[in-house]
Every structure is written in structure tokens, then in C-alpha cells.
GUNUPA-122244 format. One record per residue (C-alpha): residue number from 0; residue in one letter; z, y, x. Coordinates in nm, 2 decimals, m for minus. Example, Ala and Ser with C-alpha at 12.3 -4.5 7.8 and 13.67 -1.06 7.14 Angstrom:
BEGIN
n:0 res:A w:0.78 v:m0.45 u:1.23
n:1 res:S w:0.71 v:m0.11 u:1.37
***
This chain:
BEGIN
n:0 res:X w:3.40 v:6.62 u:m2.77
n:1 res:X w:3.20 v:6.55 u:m3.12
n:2 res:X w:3.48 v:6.65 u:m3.32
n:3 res:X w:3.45 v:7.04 u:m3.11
n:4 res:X w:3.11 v:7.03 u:m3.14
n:5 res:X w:3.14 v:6.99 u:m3.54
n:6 res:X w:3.41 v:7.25 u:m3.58
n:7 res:X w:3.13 v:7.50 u:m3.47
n:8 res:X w:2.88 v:7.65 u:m3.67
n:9 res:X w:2.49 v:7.54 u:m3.73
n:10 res:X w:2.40 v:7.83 u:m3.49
n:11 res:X w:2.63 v:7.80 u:m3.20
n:12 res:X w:2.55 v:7.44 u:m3.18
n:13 res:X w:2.14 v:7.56 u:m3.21
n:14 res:X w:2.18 v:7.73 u:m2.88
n:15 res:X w:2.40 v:7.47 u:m2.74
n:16 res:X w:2.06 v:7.22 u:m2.77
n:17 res:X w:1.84 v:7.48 u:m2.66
n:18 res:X w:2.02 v:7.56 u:m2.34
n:19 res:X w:2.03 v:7.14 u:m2.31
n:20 res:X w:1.68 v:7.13 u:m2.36
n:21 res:X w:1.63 v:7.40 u:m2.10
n:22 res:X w:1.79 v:7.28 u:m1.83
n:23 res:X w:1.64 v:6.93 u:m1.84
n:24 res:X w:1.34 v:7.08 u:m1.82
n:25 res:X w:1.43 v:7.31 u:m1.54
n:26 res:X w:1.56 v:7.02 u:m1.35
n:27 res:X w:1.25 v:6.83 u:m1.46
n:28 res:X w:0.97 v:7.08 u:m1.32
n:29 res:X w:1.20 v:7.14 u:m1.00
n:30 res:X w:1.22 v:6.75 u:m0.92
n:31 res:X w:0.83 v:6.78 u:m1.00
n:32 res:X w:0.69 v:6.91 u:m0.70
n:33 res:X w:0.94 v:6.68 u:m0.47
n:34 res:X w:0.80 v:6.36 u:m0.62
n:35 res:X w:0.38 v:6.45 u:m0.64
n:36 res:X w:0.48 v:6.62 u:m0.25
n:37 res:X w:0.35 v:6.98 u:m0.42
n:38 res:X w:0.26 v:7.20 u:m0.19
n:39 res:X w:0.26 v:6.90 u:0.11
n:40 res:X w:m0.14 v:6.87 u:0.26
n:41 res:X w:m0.29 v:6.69 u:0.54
n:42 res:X w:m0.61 v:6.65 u:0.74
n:43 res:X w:m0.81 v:6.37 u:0.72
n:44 res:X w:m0.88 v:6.23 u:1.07
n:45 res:X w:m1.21 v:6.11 u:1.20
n:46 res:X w:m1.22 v:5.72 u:1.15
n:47 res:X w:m1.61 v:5.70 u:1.20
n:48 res:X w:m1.73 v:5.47 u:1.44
n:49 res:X w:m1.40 v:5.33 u:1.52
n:50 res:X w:m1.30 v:4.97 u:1.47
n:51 res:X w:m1.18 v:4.88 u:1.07
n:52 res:X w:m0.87 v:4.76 u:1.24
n:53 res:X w:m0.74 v:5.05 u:1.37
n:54 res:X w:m0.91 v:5.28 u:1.15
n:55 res:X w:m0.68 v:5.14 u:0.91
n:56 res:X w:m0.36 v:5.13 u:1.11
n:57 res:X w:m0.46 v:5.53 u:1.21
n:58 res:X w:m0.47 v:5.65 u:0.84
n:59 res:X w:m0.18 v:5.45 u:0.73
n:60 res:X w:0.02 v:5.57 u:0.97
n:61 res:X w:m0.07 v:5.94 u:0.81
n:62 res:X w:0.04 v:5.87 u:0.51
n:63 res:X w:m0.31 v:5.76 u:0.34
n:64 res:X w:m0.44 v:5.49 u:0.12
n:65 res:X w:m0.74 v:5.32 u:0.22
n:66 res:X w:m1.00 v:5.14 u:0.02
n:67 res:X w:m1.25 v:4.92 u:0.20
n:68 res:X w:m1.59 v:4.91 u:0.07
n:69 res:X w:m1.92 v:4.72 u:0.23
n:70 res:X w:m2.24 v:4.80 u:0.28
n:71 res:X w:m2.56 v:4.64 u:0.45
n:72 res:X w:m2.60 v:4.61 u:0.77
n:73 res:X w:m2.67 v:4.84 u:1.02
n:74 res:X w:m2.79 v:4.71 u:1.36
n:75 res:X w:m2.80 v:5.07 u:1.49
n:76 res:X w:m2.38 v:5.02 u:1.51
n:77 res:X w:m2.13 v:4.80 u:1.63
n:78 res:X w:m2.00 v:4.53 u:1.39
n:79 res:X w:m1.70 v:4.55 u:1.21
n:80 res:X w:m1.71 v:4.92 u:1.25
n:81 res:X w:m1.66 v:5.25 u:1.01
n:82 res:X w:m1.99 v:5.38 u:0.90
n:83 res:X w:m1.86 v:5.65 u:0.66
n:84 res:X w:m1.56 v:5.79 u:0.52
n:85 res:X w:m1.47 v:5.98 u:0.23
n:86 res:X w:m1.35 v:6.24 u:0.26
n:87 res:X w:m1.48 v:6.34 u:0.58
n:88 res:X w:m1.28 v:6.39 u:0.89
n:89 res:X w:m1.07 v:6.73 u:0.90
n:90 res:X w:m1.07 v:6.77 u:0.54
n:91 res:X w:m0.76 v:6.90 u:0.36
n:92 res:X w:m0.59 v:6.63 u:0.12
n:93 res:X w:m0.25 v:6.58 u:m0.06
n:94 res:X w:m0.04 v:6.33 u:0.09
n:95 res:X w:m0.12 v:5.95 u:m0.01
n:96 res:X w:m0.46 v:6.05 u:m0.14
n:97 res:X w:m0.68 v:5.77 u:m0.11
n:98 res:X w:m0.95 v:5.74 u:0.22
n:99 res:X w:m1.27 v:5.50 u:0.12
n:100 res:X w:m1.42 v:5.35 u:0.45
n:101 res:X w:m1.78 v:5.22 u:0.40
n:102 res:X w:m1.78 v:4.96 u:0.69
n:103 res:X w:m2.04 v:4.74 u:0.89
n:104 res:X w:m1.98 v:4.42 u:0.81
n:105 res:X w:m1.81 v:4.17 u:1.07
n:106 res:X w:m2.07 v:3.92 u:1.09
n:107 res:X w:m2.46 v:3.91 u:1.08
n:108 res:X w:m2.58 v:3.91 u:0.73
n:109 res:X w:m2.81 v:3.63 u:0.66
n:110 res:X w:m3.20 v:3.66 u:0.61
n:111 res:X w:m3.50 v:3.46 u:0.47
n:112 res:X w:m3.71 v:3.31 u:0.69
n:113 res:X w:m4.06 v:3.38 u:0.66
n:114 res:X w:m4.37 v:3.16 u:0.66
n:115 res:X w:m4.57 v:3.26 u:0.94
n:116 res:X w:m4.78 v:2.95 u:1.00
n:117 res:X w:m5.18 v:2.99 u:0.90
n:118 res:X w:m5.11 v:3.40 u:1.04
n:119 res:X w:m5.24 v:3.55 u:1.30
n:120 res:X w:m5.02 v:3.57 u:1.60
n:121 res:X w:m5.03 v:3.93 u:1.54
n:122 res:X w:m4.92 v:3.96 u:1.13
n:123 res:X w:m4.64 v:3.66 u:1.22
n:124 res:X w:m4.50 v:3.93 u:1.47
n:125 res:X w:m4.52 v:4.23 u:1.22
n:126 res:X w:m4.36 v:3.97 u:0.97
n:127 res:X w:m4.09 v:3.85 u:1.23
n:128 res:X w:m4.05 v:4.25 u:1.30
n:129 res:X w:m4.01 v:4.32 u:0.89
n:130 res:X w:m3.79 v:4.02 u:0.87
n:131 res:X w:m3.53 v:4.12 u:1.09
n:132 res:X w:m3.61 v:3.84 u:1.35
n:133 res:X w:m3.71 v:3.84 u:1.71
n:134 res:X w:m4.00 v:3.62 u:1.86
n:135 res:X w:m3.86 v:3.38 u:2.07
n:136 res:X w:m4.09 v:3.19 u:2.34
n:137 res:X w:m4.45 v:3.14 u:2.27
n:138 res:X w:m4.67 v:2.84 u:2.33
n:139 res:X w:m5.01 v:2.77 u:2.30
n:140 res:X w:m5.20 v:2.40 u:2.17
n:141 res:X w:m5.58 v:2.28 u:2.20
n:142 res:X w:m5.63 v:2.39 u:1.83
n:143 res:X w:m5.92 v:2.55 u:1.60
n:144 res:X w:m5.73 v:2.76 u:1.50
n:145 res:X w:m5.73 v:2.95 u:1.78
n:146 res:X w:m5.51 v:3.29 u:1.76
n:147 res:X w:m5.31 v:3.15 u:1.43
n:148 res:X w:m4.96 v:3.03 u:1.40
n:149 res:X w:m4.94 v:2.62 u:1.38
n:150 res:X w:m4.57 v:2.61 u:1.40
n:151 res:X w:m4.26 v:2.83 u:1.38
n:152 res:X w:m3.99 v:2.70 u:1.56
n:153 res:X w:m3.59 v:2.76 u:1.53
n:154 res:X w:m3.28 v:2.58 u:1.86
n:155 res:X w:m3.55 v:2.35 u:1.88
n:156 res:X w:m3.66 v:2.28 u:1.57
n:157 res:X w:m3.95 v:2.29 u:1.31
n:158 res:X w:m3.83 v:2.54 u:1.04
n:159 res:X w:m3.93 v:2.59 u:0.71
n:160 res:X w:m4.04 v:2.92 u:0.55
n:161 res:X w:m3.75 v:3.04 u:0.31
n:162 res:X w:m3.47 v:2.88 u:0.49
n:163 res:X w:m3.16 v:3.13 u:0.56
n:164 res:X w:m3.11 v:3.24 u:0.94
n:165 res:X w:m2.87 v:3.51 u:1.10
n:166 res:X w:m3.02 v:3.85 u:1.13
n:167 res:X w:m3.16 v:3.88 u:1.45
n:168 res:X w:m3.25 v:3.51 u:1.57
n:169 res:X w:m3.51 v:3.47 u:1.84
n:170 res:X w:m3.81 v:3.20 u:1.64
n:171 res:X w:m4.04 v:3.02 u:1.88
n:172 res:X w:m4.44 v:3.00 u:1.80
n:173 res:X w:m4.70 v:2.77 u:1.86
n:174 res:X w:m5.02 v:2.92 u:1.88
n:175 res:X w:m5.38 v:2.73 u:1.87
n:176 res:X w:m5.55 v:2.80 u:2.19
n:177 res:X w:m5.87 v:2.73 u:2.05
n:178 res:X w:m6.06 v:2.43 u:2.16
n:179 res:X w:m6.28 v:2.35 u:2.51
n:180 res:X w:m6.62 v:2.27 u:2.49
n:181 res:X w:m6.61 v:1.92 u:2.60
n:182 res:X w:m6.57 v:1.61 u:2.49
n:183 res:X w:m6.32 v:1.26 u:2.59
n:184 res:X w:m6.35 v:0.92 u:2.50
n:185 res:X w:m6.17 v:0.84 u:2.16
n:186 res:X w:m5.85 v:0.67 u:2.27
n:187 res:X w:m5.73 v:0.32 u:2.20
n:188 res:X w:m5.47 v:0.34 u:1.93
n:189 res:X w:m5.52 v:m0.01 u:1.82
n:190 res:X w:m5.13 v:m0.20 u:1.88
n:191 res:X w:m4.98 v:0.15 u:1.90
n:192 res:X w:m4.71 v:0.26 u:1.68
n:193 res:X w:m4.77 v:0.54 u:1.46
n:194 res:X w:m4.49 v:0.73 u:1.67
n:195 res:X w:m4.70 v:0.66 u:1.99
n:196 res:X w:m5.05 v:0.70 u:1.83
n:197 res:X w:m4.96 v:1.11 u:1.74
n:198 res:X w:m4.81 v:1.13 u:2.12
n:199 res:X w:m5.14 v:1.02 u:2.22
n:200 res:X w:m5.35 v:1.23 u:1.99
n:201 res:X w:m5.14 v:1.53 u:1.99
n:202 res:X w:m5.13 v:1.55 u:2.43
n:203 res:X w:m5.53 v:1.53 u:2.36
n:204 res:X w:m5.57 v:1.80 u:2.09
n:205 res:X w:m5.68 v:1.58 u:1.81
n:206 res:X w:m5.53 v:1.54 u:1.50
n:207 res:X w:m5.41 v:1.30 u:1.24
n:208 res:X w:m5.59 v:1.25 u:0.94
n:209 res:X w:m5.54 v:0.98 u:0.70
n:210 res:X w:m5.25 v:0.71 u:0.74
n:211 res:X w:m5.34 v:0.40 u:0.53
n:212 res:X w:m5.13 v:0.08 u:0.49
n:213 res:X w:m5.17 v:m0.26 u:0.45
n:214 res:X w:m4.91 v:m0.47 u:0.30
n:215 res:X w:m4.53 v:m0.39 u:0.23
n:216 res:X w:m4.53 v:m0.12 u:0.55
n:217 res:X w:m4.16 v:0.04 u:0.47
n:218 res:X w:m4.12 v:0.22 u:0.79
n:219 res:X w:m4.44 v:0.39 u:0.87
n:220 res:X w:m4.32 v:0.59 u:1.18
n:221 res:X w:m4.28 v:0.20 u:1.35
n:222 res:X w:m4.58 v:0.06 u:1.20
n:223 res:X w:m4.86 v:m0.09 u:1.37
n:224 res:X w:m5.25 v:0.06 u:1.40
n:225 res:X w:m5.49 v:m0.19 u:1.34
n:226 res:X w:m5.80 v:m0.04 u:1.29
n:227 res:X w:m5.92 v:0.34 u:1.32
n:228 res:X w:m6.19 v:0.58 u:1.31
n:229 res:X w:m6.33 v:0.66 u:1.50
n:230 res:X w:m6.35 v:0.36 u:1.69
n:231 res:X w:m6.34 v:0.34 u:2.04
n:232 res:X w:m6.72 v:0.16 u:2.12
n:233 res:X w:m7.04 v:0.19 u:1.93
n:234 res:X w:m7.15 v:m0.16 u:1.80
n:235 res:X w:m7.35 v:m0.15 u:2.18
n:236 res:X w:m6.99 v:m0.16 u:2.38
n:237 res:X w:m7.11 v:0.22 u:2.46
n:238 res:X w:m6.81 v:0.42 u:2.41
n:239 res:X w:m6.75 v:0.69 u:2.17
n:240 res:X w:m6.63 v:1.04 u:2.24
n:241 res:X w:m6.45 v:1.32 u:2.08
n:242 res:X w:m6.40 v:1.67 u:2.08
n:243 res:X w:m6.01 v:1.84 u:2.06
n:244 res:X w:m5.94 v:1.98 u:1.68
n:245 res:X w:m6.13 v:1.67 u:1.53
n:246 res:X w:m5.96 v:1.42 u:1.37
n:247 res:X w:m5.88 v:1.03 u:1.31
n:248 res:X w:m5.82 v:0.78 u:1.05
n:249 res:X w:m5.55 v:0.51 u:1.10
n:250 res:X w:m5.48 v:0.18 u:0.90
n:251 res:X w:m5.14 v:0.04 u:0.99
n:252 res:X w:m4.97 v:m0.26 u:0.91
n:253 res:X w:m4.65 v:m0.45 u:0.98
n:254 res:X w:m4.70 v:m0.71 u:1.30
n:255 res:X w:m4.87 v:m0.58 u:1.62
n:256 res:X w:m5.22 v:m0.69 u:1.59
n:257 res:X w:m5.42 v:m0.85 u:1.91
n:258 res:X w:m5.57 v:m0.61 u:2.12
n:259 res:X w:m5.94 v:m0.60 u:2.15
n:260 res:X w:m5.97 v:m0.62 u:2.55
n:261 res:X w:m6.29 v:m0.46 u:2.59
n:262 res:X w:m6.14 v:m0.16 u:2.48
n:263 res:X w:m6.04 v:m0.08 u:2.90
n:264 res:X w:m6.16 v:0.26 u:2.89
n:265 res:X w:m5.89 v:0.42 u:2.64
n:266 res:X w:m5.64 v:0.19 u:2.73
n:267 res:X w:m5.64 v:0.33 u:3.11
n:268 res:X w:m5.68 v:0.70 u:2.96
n:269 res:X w:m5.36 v:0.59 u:2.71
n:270 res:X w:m5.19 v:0.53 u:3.02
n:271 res:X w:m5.27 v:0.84 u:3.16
n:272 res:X w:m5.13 v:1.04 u:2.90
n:273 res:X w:m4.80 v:0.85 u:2.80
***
């Protein structure tokens, strides 16, 4: 074969290796349009609203490639559902051109939790409202405050502004009722532990001031009250009264301390309460 092809002149062989050169690119270009699918199209189908799942499975099945891509959340749509496509449904593409699906995500997204205590019950609602959150049940205390938030609750429990919650949890209120225009005996919290002393003052509407220890108290919540004030009598064994929203001092200590037992009238109203 070589030695033919050098018996033969410069030009002969020229034409040889252009007509070579020719047909490989014939064959090339031909073989072109069968690989890229020239000349093949499809319509893109409508995926919107559909679930990722099959939205995938549908334009796989086509013949398309499909990129995932998230976005917030939209509580105006199903989870784990196509928002948006690209392109849009019915519009002519080559085959195995790529399909991007902006989707809802599958799960709530998480949000900040706002601090809605010291607001009025109306601004913590707007706040709730801003936030993404629901108000959940509503409940009202013998406060001064009356009208303002004292506590924002979340399954039961005291939760701090800034904490992260699901999108769309239901957060419970305490609201100050405001305080009636009367006034109770101050109650007995001499022997009590601090635990039962805020029971009592909390059922009554009064509040806790100043804790103060005496000795090596390591556990105050199981402490003893030895001494308070207001105290229950007036040096006359007069007793004296209080209004809901004031407050109270306490000194606690370790050992239960002995019981004054003229102290009859808050000790029966202590009774009352627990």
C-alpha cells in the first residue's frame, strides 16, 4: 500500500488527502446532527404546583434534565411543591435540555422568636402577625400592667425572645388584667419555701421583690422565709393589708424557722389559696 502510494506523483497523492480529508468531514457533519439530536424538539410540560417527586419522574421520563433549586417559603402553597419552572410549560426545547424547578421547601423554615413582653397586647399581635407566628391562647393576671404582655408562652413553656421556632407556631400570652381596687391581708410567708411563698403571692397578684439570704443558702428555690416585708401585724397585732401589683421582701435561710402563732389570719388565708 505505501509503496503504490509513493510510485505516484506529488499531485495525484495531493488529491488522494484531499478527498481523505473530505470524506471524514462528510461523515463527521452527517454523524453531527444524530449525536446533538438536530432537528429533534420537545415541549416542556407543566410541572407547577405538582409534587418535586413526580415532577421529576414526569420530566425525566421526557427526556429532560432537571436542576433543583430552593427558595423561601411560601405558605400560600403546599410543601414540597414546584413553585416555578424554567422554561415554562409548553415551551419548545431540544431534547436533554436542562428544566430548573424552584421548589417549596419540604419542611417549615425556622423563625426568630420575638420579644413581645412589656407590649401591648395589640403590637405583640402585629409582631406575632410580622413574625410568621400565630397567637395561641390568651390569659389574663391581676397586674399593673394592665393591657401589656407579662409573658410569652411556647408547649407550655416560658420562651425567650430570639429563640428559633417553626414557621407558624401558635405562642400563648399572659396579659396583666390590671389591678382591683381592694385590698387583702399580707399573707404569712414566714416557714414557707421560696417555691411555696411565689405560689402564694402569685394566686394573690403580688409580686416578688427582693430575695435575701442568710448563711450558706445553696438551693434558694427550697430555702426557708424567715422574715418579710411587709409583715403580717403592725407592732399593735392589727393586721396589715395589701393591694395586688405591690410587692414583698423576703429573707430566707437554711432550717425552717418557728412560726410566729399569732400570725392566724394569713395562715388560714394561706390555706385558702394552696
Amino acid at each position: 500500500m505505501f509503496k503504490f502510494i509513493a510510485r505516484q506523483s506529488f499531485f495525484i497523492n495531493l488529491l488522494v488527502a484531499i478527498a481523505l480529508i473530505f470524506l471524514a468531514g462528510f461523515i463527521f457533519f452527517q454523524s453531527l446532527g444524530w449525536i446533538t439530536h438536530h432537528g429533534e424538539y420537545l415541549k416542556v410540560p407543566s410541572v407547577t404546583g405538582k409534587k418535586v417527586e413526580d415532577a421529576v419522574k414526569l420530566l425525566e421520563n421526557q427526556g429532560f434534565e432537571v436542576v433543583i433549586t430552593d427558595s423561601l417559603y411560601n405558605d400560600s402553597l403546599p410543601l414540597n411543591t414546584v413553585i416555578k419552572q424554567l422554561p415554562g410549560s409548553d415551551a419548545t426545547v431540544k431534547v436533554n435540555r436542562t428544566v430548573f424547578l424552584n421548589v417549596n421547601p419540604s419542611t417549615l423554615p425556622f423563625v426568630v422568636m420575638p420579644k413581645l413582653e412589656g407590649l401591648s397586647f395589640r403590637f405583640a399581635v402585629e409582631n406575632l402577625t410580622k413574625s410568621n407566628l400565630k397567637l395561641g391562647d390568651t390569659t389574663y393576671r391581676p397586674d399593673f400592667m394592665k393591657g401589656s404582655v407579662l409573658e410569652q408562652h411556647y408547649n407550655g413553656s416560658r420562651i425567650p425572645a430570639g429563640t428559633k421556632i417553626r414557621w407558624g407556631s401558635s405562642v400563648d400570652l399572659i396579659i396583666g388584667g390590671g389591678l382591683e381596687a381592694q385590698s387583702i391581708p399580707v399573707p404569712n410567708l414566714k416557714g414557707l419555701t421560696v417555691t411555696e411563698a411565689k405560689n402564694v403571692l402569685q394566686a394573690q397578684g403580688i409580686l416578688l421583690a427582693a430575695i435575701l439570704t442568710t448563711g450558706n443558702v445553696t438551693d434558694t428555690a427550697n430555702a426557708f422565709i424567715y422574715k418579710q416585708n411587709p409583715d403580717v401585724l403592725r407592732f399593735d397585732k392589727t393586721p396589715v393589708y395589701i393591694q395586688p401589683g405591690q410587692t414583698m421582701d423576703i429573707w430566707i435561710q437554711v432550717d425552717r424557722p418557728i412560726v410566729d402563732s399569732l400570725s392566724t389570719i394569713s395562715d388560714s388565708l394561706n390555706k385558702k389559696i394552696k
